[in-house]
N, C-alpha and C positions, 0 to 999 in steps of 0.2 A: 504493500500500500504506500504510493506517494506521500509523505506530508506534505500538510499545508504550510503555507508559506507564510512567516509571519506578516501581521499588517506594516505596512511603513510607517513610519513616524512622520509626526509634521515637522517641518522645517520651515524655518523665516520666511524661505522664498513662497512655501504654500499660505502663509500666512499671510503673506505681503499680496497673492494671486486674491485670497476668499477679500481680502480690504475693498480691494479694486475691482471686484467679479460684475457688481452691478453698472460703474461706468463703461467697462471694459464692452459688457454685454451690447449694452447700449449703444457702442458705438461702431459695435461689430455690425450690427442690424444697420444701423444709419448705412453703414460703406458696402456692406451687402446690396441694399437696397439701391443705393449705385450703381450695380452693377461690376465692382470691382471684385477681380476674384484673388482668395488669397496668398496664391502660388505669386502672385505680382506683386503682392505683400513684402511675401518673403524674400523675394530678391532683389525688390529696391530697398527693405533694411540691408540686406548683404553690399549692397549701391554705398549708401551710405557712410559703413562703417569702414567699409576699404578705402573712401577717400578721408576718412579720420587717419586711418594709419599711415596712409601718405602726407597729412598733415602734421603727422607725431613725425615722421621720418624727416619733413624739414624742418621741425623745430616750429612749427605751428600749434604751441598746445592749445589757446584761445579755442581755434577753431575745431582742434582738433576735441575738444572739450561738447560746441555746439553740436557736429557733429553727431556724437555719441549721446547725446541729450536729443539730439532730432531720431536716432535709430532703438530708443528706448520705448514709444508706443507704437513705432511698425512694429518692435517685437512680440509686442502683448497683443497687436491689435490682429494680423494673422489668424492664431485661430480663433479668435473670440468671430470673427468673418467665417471660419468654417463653420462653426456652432452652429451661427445663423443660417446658413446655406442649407444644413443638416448633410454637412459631408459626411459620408459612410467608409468610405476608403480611407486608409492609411498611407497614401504617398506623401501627402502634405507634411505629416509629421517626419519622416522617412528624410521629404528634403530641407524640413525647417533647422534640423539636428544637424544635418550633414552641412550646411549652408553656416549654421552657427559657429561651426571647426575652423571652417575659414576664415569667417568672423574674429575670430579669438586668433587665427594665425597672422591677419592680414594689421591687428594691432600690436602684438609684440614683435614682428619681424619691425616696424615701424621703429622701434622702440631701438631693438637691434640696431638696426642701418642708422637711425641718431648717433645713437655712442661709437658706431664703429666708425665715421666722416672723423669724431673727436679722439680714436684712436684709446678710446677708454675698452679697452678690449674685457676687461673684469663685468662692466655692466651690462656689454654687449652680450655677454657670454650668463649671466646673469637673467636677461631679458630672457633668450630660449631657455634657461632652464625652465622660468616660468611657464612658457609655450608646453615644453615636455608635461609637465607638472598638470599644465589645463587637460594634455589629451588625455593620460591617465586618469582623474579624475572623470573624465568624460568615458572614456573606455572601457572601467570597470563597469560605471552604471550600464553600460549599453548589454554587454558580456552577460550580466547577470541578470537581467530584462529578460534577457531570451532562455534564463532558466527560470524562470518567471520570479525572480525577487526582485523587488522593487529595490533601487537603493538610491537614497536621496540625501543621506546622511552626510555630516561631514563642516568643518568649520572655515570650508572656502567651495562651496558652490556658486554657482556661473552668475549669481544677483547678488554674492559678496564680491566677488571677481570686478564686476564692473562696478562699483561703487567704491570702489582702489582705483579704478583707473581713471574715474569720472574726478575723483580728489588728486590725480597724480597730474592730470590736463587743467585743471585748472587753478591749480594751485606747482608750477612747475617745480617750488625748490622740494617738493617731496616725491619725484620721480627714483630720486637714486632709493629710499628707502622703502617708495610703492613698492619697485620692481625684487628687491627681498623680499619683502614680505608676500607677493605674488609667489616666489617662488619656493619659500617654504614652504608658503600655507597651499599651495598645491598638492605640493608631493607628501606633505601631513596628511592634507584629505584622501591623496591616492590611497595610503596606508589605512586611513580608518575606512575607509572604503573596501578596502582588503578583506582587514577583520573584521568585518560585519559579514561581508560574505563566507568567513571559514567558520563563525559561530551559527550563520543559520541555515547555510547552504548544504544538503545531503547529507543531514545528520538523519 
């Protein structure tokens, strides 16, 4: 007999989803109603956030700050548009995940190519740790989806992730210590990510 899988836990970011569920809804319906569908959604946030990181890459944090503050309700707004649609299929999700990878790569390579012009090869190197650090954290949860545990856990998921970077763009002299702390607290989360899956995975 399979066990069942334990329930997932709430985390901030679900907390932060149930705050915002009724505007979100709201406005999912409004842009539905539009006629916009949400696959177009998802790739002009992907639009967006890649000319952030070319912004970070020239030392644009300003903008590279509005930016990421303009790709923050294309990312909620998606599928709250599917909802409304009553999409049935799962590709949407499929490419909002896969589209968000690049998202998170197309900012810290940004991040990257900054310090490596300045020949700071420590922060450059620093920067992709972070990246490594996001997929991991991204890769377990995915891995362990498909043995159907949810895992959501962890003290740097992808709405604390950007909320370092949304403070590291606009506030520039805290870039060199955003980008540690991204990359600890990644590869931290990788790990309790881990062991949640060895405590409740095929016991």
């Amino acid at each position: 007999m399979t066990p069942t899988p334990p329930p997932s836990p709430v985390v901030f970011s679900d907390r932060m989803r149930q705050l915002f569920a009724r505007v979100t809804s709201a406005a999912g319906l409004r842009v539905h109603q539009m006629g916009v569908h949400p696959d177009a959604i998802t790739i002009a946030g992907l639009i967006v956030v890649t000319l952030g990181g070319v912004a970070i890459a020239g030392g644009q944090f300003l903008l590279a700050f509005l930016l990421l503050m303009i790709s923050l309700p294309l990312d909620a707004l998606d599928g709250a548009v599917a909802r409304a649609m009553g999409r049935k299929d799962r590709r949407g999700a499929v490419l909002d995940s896969t589209l968000d990878r690049f998202a998170d790569s197309f900012i810290f390579m940004g991040f990257a190519y900054y310090f490596a012009l300045r020949d700071d090869f420590l922060l450059m190197s620093v920067a992709m740790l972070g990246m490594i650090g996001t997929f991991g954290v991204s890769y377990v949860r995915a891995r362990a989806g498909e043995a159907d545990l949810s895992v959501k856990i962890g003290v740097f998921s992808r709405l604390e992730r950007i909320v370092v970077m949304l403070a590291m763009t606009l506030i520039p002299a805290l870039v060199p210590i955003g980008l540690w702390v991204l990359a600890v607290g990644t590869i931290f989360t990788t790990l309790q990510r881990l062991a949640y899956v060895y405590r409740h995975l095929d016991r």
